[in-house]
C-alpha positions, 0 to 999 in steps of 0.5 A: 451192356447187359448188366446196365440194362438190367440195373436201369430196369430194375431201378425203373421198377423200384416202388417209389413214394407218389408225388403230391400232385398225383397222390392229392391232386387238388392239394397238388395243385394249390401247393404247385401254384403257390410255388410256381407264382411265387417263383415267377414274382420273386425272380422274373427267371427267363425275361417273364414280363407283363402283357401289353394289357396287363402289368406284371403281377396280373399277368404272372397270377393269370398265367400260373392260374392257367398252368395250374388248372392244367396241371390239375387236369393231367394229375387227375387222369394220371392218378384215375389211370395209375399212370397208364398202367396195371393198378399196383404199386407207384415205381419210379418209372411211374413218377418219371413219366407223370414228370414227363406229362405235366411238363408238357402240359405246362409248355402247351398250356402256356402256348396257346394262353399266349394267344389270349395274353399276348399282343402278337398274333403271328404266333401260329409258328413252330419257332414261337412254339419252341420258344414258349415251350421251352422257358415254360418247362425250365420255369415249371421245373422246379415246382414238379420235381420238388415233391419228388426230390423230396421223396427220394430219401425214403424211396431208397431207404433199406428194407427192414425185416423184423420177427415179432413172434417172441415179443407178447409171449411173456407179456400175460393177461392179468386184467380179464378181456371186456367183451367187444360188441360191434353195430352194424348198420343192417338191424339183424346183425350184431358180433361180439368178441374178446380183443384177443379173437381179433385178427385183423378187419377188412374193408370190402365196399359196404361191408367190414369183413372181420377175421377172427379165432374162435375156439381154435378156428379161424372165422370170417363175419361180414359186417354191414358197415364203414371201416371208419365207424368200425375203427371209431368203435375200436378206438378204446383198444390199444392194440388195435391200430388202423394201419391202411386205409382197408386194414385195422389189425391186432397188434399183439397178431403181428408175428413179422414185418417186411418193407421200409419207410414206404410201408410194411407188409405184415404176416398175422398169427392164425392166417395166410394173409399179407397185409399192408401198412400204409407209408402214412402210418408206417411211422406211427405203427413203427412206434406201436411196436417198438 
């Protein structure tokens, strides 16, 4: 019994990919209505018919406009609030109980857009509530767990560790380094570096915080700027690559990756630092460095 209760805690707290819904709650959202309208037109699932006011059409777009608005609603607490729980890493136990909540959403939203739609006005009752709830969440399902099933795949995809400490050792420079010279915003700062004194950059709040080697020494320069406009600066570099929304790094710095396709985490040559891929561009980083 004790081995089973460890396997489930353990798979509750493996790191899972997050759903649309939550991750781009907007896009979500839209996505979710479209499939859920389309759904409802299609195959009529449940006996879903028009009001005594509306034909069937009508009365399908308002109430999967009503059940999305809520949707959208939950999703954005959801994402703001990380489920409820401390900022970090999205587990499956995460997704099963943003699953659980838009679910319930669905059933209460579409209880009380009854009372507006529908003709019967004796519908304050726990059986009518049931009822109502219950076709709700078996129509709504489909288009809450899809996004999710269609993660599973690189949820339980096996970690890959890869050493990196050989690959550019005979790969020599025969073209001399250009100097990098970076704009700030602030007129008083300026910083200029050779690509190979580039360990990675950093974004904190206003500033970009460059890590660099200088003559043996490891050097921190603060930069009042975008990691965006820091990136659009650096785009002539090859091997320089933004790998997270915070990070840009040096490739030929990389000595190891650790991780799967949700993303990797990176040890650099010159620092202590763990730095993280992000899943969106694990699969272009992965092509860099093959």
């Amino acid at each position: 019994m004790e081995a089973v209760k460890k396997t489930i805690k353990h798979l509750l707290l493996k790191p899972f990919p997050q759903t649309i819904l939550i991750h781009k709650p907007f896009w979500g959202a839209f996505i979710f209505f479209l499939l859920l309208l389309t759904f409802v037109v299609l195959y009529r699932p449940l006996e879903v018919h028009q009001t005594a006011f509306l034909n069937l059409y009508l009365t399908a777009l308002i109430y999967c406009a009503i059940i999305s608005l809520s949707e959208l609603a939950v999703a954005l607490i959801i994402s703001r609030t990380n489920c409820f729980s401390k900022k970090g890493n999205w587990i499956i136990a995460n997704e099963l109980l943003s699953i659980v909540m838009i679910l319930a959403i669905i059933g209460i939203s579409v209880y009380f857009a009854g009372f507006m739609l529908e003709a019967h006005s004796n519908r304050w009752n726990f059986s009518t509530f049931y009822d109502s709830f219950y076709r709700s969440v078996l129509i709504g399902i489909i288009p809450v767990i899809l996004p999710s099933l269609l993660n599973i795949r690189s949820a339980f995809a096996p970690q890959v560790f890869q050493n990196y400490e050989n690959k550019w050792q005979d790969k020599s420079n025969e073209v001399p380094e250009k100097l990098i010279h970076i704009s700030s915003k602030a007129k008083k700062e300026h910083l200029s570096f050779y690509p190979s004194e580039f360990i990675y950059a950093e974004s904190k709040g206003n500033y970009v915080i460059f890590h660099l080697i200088k003559q043996d020494e490891s050097v921190e320069v603060s930069i009042r700027n975008s990691i965006t406009e820091i990136a659009n600066q650096l785009t002539a570099i090859p091997d320089f690559m933004r790998i997270h929304r915070s990070f840009i790094v040096n490739l030929k710095k990389i000595t190891s990756r650790d991780g799967n396709a949700l993303g990797y985490r990176l040890t650099l040559k010159g620092c202590n630092d763990i730095i993280s891929v992000s899943r969106q561009n694990a699969l272009e980083f992965e092509q860099l460095m093959s």
